[in-house]
C-alpha positions, 0 to 999 in steps of 0.5 A, a space after each residue: 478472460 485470461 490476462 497475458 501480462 508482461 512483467 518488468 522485475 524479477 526481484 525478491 518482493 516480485 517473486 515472494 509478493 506478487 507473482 505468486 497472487 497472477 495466476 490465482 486472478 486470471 494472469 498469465 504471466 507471458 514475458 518477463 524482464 529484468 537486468 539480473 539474468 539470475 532472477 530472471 532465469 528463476 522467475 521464467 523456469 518457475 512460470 514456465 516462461 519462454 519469452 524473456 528481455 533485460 531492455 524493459 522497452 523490448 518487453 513492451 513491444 513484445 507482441 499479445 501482451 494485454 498489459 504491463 506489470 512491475 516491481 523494480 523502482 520508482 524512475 523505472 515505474 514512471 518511464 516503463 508506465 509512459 512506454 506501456 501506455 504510449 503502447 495502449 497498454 494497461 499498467 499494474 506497478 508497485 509503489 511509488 509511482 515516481 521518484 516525485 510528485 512531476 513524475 507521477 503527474 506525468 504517468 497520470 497525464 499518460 493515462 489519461 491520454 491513454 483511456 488505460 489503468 495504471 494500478 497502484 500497488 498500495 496494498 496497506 488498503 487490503 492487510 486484512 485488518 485495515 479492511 476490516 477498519 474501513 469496512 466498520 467505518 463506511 458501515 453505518 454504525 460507527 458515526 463519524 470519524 474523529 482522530 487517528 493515530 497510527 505507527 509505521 516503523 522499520 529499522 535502519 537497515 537500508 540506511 547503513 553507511 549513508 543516512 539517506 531516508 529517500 527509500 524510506 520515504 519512498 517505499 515505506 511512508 508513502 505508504 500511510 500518506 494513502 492509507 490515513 485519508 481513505 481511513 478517514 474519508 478526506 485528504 489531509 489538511 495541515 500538518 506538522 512534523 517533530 523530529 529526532 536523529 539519534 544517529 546516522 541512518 536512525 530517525 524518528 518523526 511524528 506527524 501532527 495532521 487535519 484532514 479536510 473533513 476535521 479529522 485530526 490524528 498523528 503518525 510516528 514513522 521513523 526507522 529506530 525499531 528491529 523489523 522482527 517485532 510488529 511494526 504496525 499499530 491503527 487506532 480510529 476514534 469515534 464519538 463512543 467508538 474506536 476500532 484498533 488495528 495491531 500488526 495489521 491482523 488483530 481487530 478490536 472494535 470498542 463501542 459502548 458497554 455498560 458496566 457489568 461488575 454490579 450487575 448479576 444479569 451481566 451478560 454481553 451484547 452484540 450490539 455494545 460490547 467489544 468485538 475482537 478478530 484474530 486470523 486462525 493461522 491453524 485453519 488449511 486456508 491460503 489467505 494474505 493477509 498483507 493483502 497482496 493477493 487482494 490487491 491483484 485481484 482488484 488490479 485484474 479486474 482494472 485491467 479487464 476494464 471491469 469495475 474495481 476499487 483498485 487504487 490508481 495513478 490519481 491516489 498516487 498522485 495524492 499520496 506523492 503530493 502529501 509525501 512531498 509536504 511532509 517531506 519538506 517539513 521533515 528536511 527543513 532547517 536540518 
């Protein structure tokens, strides 16, 4: 069954991210919105669009439409969802659900009132190397989890000329307030910040946490690293295990091994030395490792009405509630 999506936001990330992964899933894009006439000519010449509107409530309306897609901005996630599903309309949006925690309560409230799917676009649960993480740590062989670490960096350049971290906490750190609970199986329990300014705009905080299960971990976020280097590191600790995550590709598996320099039948095992994974960026393959194309194909399904793992508004309402905690933590007595 083929999919005729509306979509609202015919931005940069729309265009490079998501677009693209629709028609490999079974949408079809069908009517398009946004309030930069530029973008939204690009978008409509490239998909061959022929139904196009700068009032995302025109979109809405627009007549054979089985859902609603976007990418714009979190007041604009909020209002287009509760519009979308007023209509009956299913609903794939980018992160953030909401500028806040009430809002994405509401959406979540809408849906529910609905019978529809609203997808949440957190797709650091697709980058091809946390998969891989989750998969090793649900399989059976790892044994409880532990302790996590993990980094998620940018640099300031959003913030020049006006120190305001909203959009950083926003679009980037709800972003691990996801992905560290379902990597370790329960949703966070304390937590505690320490942070450091050294300049306007440049900040960086470690977050001290427990989860509800035991885990305990720290995340370092902050905005004080170029964003040409890797900007993301995962370590999940087990009892003799660990499974390390670099740059959202590089896996490495560490179990264990016995020592093998006095051994002169040293050989290695399956089963307890070191397993490493590295994509083959030479191989002709159209793979995403971001973890885009992934996403959409979970949200297609979603939004068939199929079984799928599809993170929804009620991980966003979570993921809002943790952020706003840390958030919080972070802003007092500054």
């Amino acid at each position: 069954m083929t999919l005729n999506i509306g979509w609202i936001g015919c931005g940069r990330h729309a265009r490079q991210m998501l677009l693209p992964q629709l028609g490999r899933n079974g949408i079809r894009l069908a009517a398009i919105c946004d309030v930069d006439k530029d973008s939204m000519q690009a978008v409509a010449r490239q998909y061959g669009v022929r139904h196009v509107f700068d009032d995302f409530r025109d979109l809405i309306a627009h007549p054979g439409l089985d859902a609603i897609g976007m990418a714009v901005g979190p007041d604009v996630h909020r209002a287009a969802s509760l519009e979308a599903l007023g209509r009956g309309l299913p609903v794939f949006m980018e992160k953030p659900p909401a500028v806040d925690l009430a809002g994405a309560r509401e959406v979540e409230a809408a849906a529910k009132r609905a019978g529809k799917p609203v997808i949440v676009g957190f797709m650091k649960r697709y980058s091809t190397g946390n998969r891989i993480a989750h998969n090793i740590l649900t399989g059976g062989g790892f044994g409880p989890v532990l302790g996590i670490l993990g980094t998620y960096m940018t640099a300031p350049t959003y913030f020049e000329g006006e120190a305001d971290y909203t959009g950083f906490y926003l679009h980037h750190c709800v972003h691990y307030m996801d992905l560290i609970p379902w990597l370790a199986g329960a949703a966070f329990a304390d937590m505690a910040v320490r942070r450091v300014e050294p300049a306007p705009g440049k900040l960086l905080f470690h977050l001290n946490f427990s989860c509800l299960n035991g885990v305990i971990g720290s995340v370092v976020m902050g905005t004080v690293q170029s964003r040409g280097t890797p900007m993301e590191f995962i370590q999940v600790m087990g009892d003799h295990t660990r499974v390390e995550v670099a740059n959202i590709i590089n896996v490495s598996y560490f179990r264990n091994p016995p020592f093998k320099a006095d051994d002169p039948a040293a050989s290695l095992s399956d089963a307890v030395d070191t397993l490493t994974w590295t994509p083959n960026f030479t191989a002709a393959a159209n793979e995403d490792h971001k973890g885009y194309n992934a996403l959409i194909a979970d949200a297609a399904a979603a939004l068939r009405g199929e079984p799928s793992a599809a993170p929804d508004i009620a991980d966003g309402v979570k993921a809002m509630e943790q952020l706003e905690r840390m958030v919080a933590l972070l802003e007092r007595d500054v």
